[in-house]
C-alpha positions in Angstrom: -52.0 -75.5 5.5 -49.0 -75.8 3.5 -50.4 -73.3 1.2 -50.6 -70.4 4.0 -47.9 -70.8 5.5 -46.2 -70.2 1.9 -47.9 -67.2 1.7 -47.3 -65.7 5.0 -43.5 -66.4 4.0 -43.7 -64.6 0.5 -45.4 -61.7 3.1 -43.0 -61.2 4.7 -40.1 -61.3 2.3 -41.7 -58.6 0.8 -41.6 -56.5 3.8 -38.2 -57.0 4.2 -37.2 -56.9 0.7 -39.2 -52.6 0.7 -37.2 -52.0 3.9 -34.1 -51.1 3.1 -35.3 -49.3 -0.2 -37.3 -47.4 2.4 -34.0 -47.0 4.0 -32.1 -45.7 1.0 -35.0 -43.1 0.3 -33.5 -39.6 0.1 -33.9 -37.5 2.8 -34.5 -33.7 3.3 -34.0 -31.4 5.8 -36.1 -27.9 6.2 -34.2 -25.3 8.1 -36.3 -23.4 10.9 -34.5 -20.6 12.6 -34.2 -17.1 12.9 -32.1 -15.0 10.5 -29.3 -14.1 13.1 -28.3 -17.5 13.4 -29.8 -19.1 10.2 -26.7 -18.0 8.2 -23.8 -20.0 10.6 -26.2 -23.1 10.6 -26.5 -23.8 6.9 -22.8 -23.2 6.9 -21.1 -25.0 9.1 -24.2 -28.0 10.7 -23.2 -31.4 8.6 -26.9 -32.1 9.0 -28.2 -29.5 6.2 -25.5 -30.4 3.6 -27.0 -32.3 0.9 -23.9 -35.1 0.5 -23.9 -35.8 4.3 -27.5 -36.7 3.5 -26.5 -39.2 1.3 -23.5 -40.7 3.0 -24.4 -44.4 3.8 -23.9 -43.7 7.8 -26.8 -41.4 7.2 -28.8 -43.9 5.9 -28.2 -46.4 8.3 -28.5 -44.7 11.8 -31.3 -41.4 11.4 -31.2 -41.2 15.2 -27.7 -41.3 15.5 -27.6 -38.4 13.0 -29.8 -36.6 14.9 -28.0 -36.7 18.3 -24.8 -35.5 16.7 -26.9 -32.7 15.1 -28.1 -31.6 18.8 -24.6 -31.4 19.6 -23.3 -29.4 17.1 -25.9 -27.1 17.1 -25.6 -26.6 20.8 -22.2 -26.4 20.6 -22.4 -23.9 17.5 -25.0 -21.8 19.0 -22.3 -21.4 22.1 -19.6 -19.7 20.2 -22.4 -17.5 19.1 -23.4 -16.5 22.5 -26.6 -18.8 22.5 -26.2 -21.0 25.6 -30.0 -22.0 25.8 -31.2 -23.1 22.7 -34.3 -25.2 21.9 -33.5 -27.7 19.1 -36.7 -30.0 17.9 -36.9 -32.4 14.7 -40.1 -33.1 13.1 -40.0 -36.1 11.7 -43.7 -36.9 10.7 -42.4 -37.5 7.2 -39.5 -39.9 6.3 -38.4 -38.2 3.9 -39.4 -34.6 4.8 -38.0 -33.5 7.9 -37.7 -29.9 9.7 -35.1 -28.6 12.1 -37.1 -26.2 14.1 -34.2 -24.3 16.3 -34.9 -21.3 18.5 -31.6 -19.8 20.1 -33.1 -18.2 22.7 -31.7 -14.9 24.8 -28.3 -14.1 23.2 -25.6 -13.8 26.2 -24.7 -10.4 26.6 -21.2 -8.7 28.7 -22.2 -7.6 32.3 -18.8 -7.4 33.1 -15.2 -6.6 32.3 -12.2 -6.7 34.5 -8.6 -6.2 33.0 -5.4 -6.4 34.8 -1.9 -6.1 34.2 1.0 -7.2 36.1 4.7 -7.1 35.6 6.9 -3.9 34.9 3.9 -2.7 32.9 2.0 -2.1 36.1 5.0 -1.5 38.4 7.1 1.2 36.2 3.5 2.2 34.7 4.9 3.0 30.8 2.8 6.1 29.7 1.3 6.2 34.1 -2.2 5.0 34.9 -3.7 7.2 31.9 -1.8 5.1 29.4 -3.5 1.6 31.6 -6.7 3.4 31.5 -6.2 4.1 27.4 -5.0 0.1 27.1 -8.8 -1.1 29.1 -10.6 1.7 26.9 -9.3 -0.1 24.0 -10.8 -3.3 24.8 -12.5 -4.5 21.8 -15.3 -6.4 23.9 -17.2 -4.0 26.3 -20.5 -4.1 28.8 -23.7 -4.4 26.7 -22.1 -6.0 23.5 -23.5 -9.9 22.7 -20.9 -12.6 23.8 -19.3 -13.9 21.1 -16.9 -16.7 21.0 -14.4 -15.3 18.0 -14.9 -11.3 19.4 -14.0 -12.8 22.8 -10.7 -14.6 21.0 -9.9 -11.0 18.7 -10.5 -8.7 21.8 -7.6 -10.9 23.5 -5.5 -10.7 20.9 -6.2 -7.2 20.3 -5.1 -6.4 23.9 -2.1 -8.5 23.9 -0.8 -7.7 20.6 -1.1 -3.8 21.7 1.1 -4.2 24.9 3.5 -6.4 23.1 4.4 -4.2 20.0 6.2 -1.7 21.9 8.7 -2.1 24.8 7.0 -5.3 26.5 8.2 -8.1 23.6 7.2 -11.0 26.4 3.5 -10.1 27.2 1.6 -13.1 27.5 -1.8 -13.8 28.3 -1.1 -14.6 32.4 -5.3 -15.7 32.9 -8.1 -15.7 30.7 -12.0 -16.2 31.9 -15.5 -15.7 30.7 -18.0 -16.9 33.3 -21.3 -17.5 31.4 -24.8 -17.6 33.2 -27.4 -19.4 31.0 -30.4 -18.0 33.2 -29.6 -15.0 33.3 -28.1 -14.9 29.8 -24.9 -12.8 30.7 -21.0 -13.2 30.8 -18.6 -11.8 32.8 -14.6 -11.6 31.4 -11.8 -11.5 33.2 -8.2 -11.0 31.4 -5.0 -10.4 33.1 -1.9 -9.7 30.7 1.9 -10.1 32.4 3.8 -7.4 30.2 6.8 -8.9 31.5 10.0 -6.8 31.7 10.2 -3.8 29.3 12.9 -4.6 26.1 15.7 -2.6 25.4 17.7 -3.0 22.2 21.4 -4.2 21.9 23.3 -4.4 19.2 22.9 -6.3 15.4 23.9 -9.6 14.8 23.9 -9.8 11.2 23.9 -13.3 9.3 23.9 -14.7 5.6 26.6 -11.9 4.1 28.9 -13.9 2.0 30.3 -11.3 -0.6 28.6 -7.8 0.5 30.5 -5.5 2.8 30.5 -6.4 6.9 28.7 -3.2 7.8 26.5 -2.5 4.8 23.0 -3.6 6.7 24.4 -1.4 9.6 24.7 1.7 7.4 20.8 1.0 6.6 19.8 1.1 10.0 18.0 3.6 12.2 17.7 1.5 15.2 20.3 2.9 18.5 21.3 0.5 20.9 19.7 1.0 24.2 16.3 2.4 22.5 13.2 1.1 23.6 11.8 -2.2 21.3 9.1 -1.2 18.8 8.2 -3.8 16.6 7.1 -1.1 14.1 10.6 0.5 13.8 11.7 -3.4 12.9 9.5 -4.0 10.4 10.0 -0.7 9.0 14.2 -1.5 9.2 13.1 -5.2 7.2 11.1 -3.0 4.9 13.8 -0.8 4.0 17.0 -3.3 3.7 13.7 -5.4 1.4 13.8 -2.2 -0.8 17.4 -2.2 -1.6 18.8 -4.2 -4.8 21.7 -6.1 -2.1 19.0 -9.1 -0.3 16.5 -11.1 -2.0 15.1 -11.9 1.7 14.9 -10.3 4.9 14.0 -11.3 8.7 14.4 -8.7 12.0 13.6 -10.0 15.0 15.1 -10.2 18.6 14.8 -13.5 21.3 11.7 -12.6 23.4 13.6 -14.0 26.2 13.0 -12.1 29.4 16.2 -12.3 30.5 18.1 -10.9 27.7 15.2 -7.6 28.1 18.5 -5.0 29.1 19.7 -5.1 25.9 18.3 -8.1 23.5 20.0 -8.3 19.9 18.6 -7.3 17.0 18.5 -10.3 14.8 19.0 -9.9 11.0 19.2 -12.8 8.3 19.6 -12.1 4.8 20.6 -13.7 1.4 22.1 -11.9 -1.0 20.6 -10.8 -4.2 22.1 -11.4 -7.6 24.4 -8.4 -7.8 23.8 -7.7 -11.5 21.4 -7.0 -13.7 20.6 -6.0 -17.6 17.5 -5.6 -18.7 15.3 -4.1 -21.8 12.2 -2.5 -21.8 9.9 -0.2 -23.9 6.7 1.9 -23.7 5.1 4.7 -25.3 3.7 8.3 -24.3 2.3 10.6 -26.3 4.8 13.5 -24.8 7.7 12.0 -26.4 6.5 9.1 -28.6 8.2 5.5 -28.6 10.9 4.4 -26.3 13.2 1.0 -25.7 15.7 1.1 -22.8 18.6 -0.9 -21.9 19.9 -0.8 -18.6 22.5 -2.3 -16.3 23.3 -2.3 -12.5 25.4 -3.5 -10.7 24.5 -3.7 -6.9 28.1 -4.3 -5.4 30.6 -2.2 -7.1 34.2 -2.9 -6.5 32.9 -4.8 -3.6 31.8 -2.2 -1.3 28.2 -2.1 -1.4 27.6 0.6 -3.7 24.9 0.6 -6.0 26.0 1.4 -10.0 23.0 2.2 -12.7 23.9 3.1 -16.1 21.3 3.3 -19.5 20.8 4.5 -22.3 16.9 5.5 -22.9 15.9 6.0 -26.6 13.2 7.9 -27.5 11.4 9.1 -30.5 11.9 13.2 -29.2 14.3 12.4 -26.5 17.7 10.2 -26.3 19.9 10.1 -23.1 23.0 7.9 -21.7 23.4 8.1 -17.9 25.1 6.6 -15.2 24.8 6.8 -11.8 26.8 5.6 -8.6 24.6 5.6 -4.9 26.8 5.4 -2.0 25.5 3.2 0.9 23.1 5.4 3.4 25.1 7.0 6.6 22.2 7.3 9.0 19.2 9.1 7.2 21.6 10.7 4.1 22.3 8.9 1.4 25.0 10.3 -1.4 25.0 9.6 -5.2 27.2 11.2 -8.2 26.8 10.6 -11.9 27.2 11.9 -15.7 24.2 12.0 -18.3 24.6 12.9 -22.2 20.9 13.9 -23.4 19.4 15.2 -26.5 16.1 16.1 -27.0 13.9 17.9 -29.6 10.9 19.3 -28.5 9.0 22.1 -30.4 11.1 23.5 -32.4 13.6 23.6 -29.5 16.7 20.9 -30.2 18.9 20.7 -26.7 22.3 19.0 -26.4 23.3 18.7 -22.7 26.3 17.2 -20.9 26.5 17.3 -17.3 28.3 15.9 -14.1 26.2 16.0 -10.6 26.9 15.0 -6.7 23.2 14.5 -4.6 22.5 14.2 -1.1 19.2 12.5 -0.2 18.2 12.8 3.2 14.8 10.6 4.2 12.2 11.4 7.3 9.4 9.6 7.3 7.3 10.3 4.3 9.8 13.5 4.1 12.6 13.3 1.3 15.0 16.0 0.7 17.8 16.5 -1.5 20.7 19.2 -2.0 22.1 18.7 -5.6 25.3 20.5 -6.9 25.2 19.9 -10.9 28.4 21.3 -13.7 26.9 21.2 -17.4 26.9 22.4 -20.8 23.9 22.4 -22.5 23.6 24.2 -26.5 20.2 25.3 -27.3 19.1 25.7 -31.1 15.8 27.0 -31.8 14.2 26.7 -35.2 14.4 29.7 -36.8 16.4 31.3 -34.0 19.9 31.8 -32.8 22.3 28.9 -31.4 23.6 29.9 -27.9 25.6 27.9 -25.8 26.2 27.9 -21.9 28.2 26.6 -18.7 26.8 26.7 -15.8 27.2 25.4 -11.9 24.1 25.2 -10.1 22.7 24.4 -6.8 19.0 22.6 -5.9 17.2 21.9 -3.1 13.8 19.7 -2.9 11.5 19.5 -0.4 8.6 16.7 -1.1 5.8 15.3 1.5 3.8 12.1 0.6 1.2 11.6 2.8 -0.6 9.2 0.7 -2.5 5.7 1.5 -0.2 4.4 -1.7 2.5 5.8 -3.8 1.5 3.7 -6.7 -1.6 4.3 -6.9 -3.0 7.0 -4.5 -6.5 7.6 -3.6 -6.3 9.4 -0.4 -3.5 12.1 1.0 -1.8 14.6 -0.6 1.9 15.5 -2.3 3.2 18.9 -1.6 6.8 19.5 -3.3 9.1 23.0 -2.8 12.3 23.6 -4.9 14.8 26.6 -4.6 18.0 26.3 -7.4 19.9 28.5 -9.2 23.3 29.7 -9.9 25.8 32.7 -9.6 27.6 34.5 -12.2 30.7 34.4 -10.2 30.5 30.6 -11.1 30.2 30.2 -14.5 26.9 31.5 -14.8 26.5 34.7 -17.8 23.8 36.2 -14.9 22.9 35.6 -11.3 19.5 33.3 -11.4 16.9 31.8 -8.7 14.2 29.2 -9.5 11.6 28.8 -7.0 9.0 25.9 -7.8 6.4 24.1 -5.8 4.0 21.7 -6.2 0.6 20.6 -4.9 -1.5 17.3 -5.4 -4.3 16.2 -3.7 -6.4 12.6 -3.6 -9.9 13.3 -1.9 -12.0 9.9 -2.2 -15.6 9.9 -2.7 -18.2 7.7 -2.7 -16.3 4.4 -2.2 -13.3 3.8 -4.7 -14.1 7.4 -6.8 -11.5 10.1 -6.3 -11.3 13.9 -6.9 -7.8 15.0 -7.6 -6.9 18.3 -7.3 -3.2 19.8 -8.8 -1.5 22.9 -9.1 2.2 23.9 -9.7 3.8 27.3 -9.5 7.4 28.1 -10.6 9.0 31.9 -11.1 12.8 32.1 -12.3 14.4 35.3 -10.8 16.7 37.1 -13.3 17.0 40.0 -15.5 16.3 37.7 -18.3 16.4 34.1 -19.8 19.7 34.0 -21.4 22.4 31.5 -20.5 20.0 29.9 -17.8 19.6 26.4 -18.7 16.3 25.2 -20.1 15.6 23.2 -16.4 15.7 26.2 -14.5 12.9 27.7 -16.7 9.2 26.8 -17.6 7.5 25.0 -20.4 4.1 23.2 -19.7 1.5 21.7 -21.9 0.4 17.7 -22.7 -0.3 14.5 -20.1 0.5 15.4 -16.8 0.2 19.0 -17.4 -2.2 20.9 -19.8 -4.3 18.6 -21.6 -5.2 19.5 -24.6 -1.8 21.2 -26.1 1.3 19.5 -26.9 3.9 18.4 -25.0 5.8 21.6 -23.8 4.4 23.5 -26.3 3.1 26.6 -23.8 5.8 28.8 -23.1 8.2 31.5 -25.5 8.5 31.4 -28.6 11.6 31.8 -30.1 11.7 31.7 -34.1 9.3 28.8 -34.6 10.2 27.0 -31.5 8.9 27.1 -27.7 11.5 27.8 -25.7 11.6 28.5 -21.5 10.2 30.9 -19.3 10.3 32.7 -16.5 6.8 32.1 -15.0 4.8 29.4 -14.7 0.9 29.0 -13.7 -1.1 25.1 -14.0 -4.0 24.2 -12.4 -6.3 20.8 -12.8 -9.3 19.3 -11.6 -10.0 15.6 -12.4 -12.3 12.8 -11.1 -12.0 9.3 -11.5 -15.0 6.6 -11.2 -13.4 3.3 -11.3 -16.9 0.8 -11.9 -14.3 -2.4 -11.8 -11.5 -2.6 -9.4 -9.0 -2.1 -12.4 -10.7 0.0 -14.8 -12.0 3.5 -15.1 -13.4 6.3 -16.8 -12.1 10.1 -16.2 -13.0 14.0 -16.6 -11.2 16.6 -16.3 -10.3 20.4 -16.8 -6.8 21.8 -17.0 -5.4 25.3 -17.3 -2.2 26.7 -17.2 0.4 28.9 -19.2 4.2 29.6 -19.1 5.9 32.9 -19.9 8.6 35.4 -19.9 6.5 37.9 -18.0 3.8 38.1 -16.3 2.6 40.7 -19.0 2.9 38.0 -21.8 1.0 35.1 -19.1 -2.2 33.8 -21.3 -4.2 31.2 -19.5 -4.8 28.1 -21.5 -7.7 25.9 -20.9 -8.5 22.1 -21.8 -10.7 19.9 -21.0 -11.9 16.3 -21.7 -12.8 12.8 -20.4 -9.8 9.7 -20.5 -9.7 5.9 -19.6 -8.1 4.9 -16.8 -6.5 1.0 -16.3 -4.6 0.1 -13.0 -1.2 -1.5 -13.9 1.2 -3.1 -11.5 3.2 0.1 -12.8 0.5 2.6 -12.0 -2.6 3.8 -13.5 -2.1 4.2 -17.1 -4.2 7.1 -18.8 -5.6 7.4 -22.2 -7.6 11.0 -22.5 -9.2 12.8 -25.4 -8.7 16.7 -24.3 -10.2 19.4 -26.2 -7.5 22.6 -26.1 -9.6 25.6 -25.9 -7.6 28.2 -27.7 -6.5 26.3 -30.3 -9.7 24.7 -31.3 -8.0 21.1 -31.3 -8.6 17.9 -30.2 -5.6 15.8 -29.0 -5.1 12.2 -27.7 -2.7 11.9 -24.4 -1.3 8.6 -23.1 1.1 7.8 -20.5 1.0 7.0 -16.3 -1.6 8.7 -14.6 0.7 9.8 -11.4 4.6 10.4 -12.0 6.5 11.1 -8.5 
């Protein structure tokens, strides 16, 4: 008797001892469920995660697991537009289980009702078609499923449209999406208070310690009493973030309703280090090395205006400038400088001193400028004759860029006009006109390829080229021009050298595949010519294929072009844009 009952004891410690080793056995979960939802399951339910598997909680209280996963699979499937789903655990094996979930009928919008109230709806910005464009926009219409984040974006969406311009206040005044399990539908109801319309008062300017009292004012475009847009103050941060005076920028107003007549425009800034030095150098095969030392100075004799002075040495081109930009009145901005340069260029050696006023005037993606410039430039040709000449001239630009990025464009188009010259009543030997334009376009094709298209057009109008400064005539040929030639090496020749001309002719076609977001491959076909007369015009072709590498400077451009009339093979490097 003794002798059973020890046995029936050891029994039974057994059993307890393969318990909780049975316990402690890893489990596995086998995920049933259609592909529409099976993706946000395995995500975000605890339940299919491998370490919650593991967790000791998990091991301890399987049924307890299980209820939570009902619960947040329900409650998942919800957000989802599921309100009915069927969620069953098969359990036969321990070890082995599967989560069988069917979602059911996806809830789908039987109705939409949108309302506005405050002076939105009273005054009626834009009338009832501009209410009727505001519920067209609505990013959540009849027949699309119910989701729980779409329902949240299409709110925001709506809200965020009414408040960017004139209504700063609109809030969301009610918000409701009645759901109907049975019948698997929702009906939404939003109602957006616009609140009183904001009209803008005048700055209030903080954080200028050592800059002038009405500097940020001068970079403003915004009129007291105009309508808020929160587009024209972003674009106002944008622009006073541009300039070398602030290191940080906030515009904002109060969106207090009762300050809607005229709220102020709230700007904090700091100040930026006012000066600056620095070194740098880079190579391109047009003019060979180059180091650069520059200087500014962003508050000169404490009023705000911005002083740049350097001296840029290159291996075919050497130049000491300095330049002084007035703070902007309105959408002008004036500048005035000196520049010492010396380059030699095929053949051509040019000495040039000149002083120059400019008045740029910006319009959107518009930029014009008016330039009045006094020089003296010596020409000496290799082989030819020395001449010398003063002149005063007189420049307009016109330039458009409509592009999606003026770094690196890869949709849009530049278009760029210039009319100069100069009188022989001032200085001149003869009366001269340069006309010049421009044309680039960025077509984008399959993806992140592009096709660029270029052409440029200049004629100088005169009886001839003497005494007109070499920048009022042509010379084309290397990167950025004529591939294939050197670096102005199509135009007159003069002795052995390539001087100016009168005409000017380039066209290019090039297209980019970029097969990794920062590197590319290129090819291309140039043609172009520059000449005294339109008699003497020879169109030169090139052609090739070229590397292309995205910099934060720009694309940078390394092409092997093959120059068709001179049977030559030439390497070009340099940035792949220049504006």
């Amino acid at each position: 008797m003794r002798t059973r009952c020890l046995g029936a004891a050891l029994a039974v410690g057994l059993t307890l001892a393969a318990a909780p080793a049975a316990a402690q056995q890893a489990l596995t979960v086998r995920l049933e469920a259609p592909d529409t939802v099976r993706p946000v399951l395995e995500e975000h339910i605890r339940l299919l995660k491998r370490d919650a598997l593991m967790l000791p909680e998990a091991q301890a209280d399987r049924v307890a697991m299980t209820r939570r996963a009902r619960r947040e699979i329900a409650e998942l499937l919800a957000t989802e537009g599921y309100f009915s789903p069927r969620i069953r655990f098969d359990r036969e094996d321990p070890a082995n289980w599967v989560l069988a979930v069917e979602p059911g009928q996806r809830t789908e919008i039987a109705a939409v009702e949108i309302d506005f109230t405050g002076d939105l709806a009273v005054s009626g910005e834009g009338g009832k078609e501009y209410l009727d464009l505001l519920r067209a926009s609505w990013g959540l219409p009849v027949g699309q499923p119910f989701r729980q984040a779409a329902w949240d974006a299409a709110k925001t969406a709506l809200l965020d449209t009414v408040s960017a311009h004139r209504y700063a206040a609109a809030r969301i005044a009610e918000s409701r999406a009645e759901i109907d399990p049975e019948t698997a539908q929702a009906r939404l109801k939003v109602r957006i208070d616009s609140g009183p319309a904001f009209y803008l008062g005048e700055l209030e300017v903080e954080g200028l310690e050592h800059l002038p009292a009405d500097l940020v004012l001068r970079y403003s475009q915004l009129r007291p009493g105009s309508p808020y847009d929160r587009e024209q103050l972003l674009a106002f941060q944008t622009d006073l973030q541009n300039t070398p005076h602030f290191g940080s920028v906030i515009v904002d107003i109060e969106r207090d309703p009762a300050l809607a007549a005229a709220v102020p425009v709230r700007v904090q800034v700091t100040e930026a280090l006012p000066r600056y030095a620095g070194v740098g150098a880079g190579y391109s095969t047009n003019t060979g090395a180059r180091v650069e030392f520059s200087y500014r100075d962003s508050n000169l004799r404490k009023r705000g205006w911005e002083f740049s002075t350097g001296l840029r040495l290159e291996q075919r081109r050497q130049a000491l400038y300095a330049d002084v930009f007035l703070p902007p009145r309105g959408r002008h901005r004036d500048s005035f400088g000196a520049l010492v340069e010396s380059s030699d260029l095929e053949g051509l050696q040019v000495d040039t001193q000149a002083v120059g006023a400019t008045r740029t005037t910006l319009r959107g993606d518009i930029e014009t400028q008016l330039a009045l410039r006094l020089q003296h430039e010596k020409i000496e040709p290799a082989g030819g004759e020395a001449r010398t000449s003063n002149t005063l001239t007189a420049n307009w630009t016109w330039i458009k860029r409509a592009v999606n990025d003026l770094l690196d464009p890869t949709d849009g188009y530049l278009l760029e006009y210039q009319i100069g010259g100069g009188p022989e009543i001032a200085l001149a030997e003869q009366d001269f006109l340069r006309l010049y334009s421009r044309f680039v376009r960025y077509q984008p094709v399959r993806g992140s390829d592009v096709f660029i298209l270029r052409g440029e057009a200049g004629v100088t109008l005169a009886d001839s080229r003497d005494g007109i400064p070499q920048d009022f005539l042509f010379r084309t040929g290397g990167a950025q021009s004529v591939r294939g030639y050197d670096y102005l090496s199509l135009g007159v020749k003069d002795g052995n050298a390539t001087v100016g001309g009168r005409y000017l002719a380039t066209a290019s076609a090039e297209y980019v595949h970029w097969y990794k977001p920062q590197w590319g491959t290129a090819v291309f076909i140039d043609a172009g010519d520059a000449a005294d007369s339109r008699e003497d015009f020879d169109l030169r072709v090139g052609y090739g294929v070229g590397a292309r590498w995205r910099s934060p400077a720009g694309p940078l451009a390394i092409d092997l072009a093959w120059g068709h009339q001179e049977r030559s093979l030439r390497l070009h490097f340099g940035v792949a844009i220049a504006f």
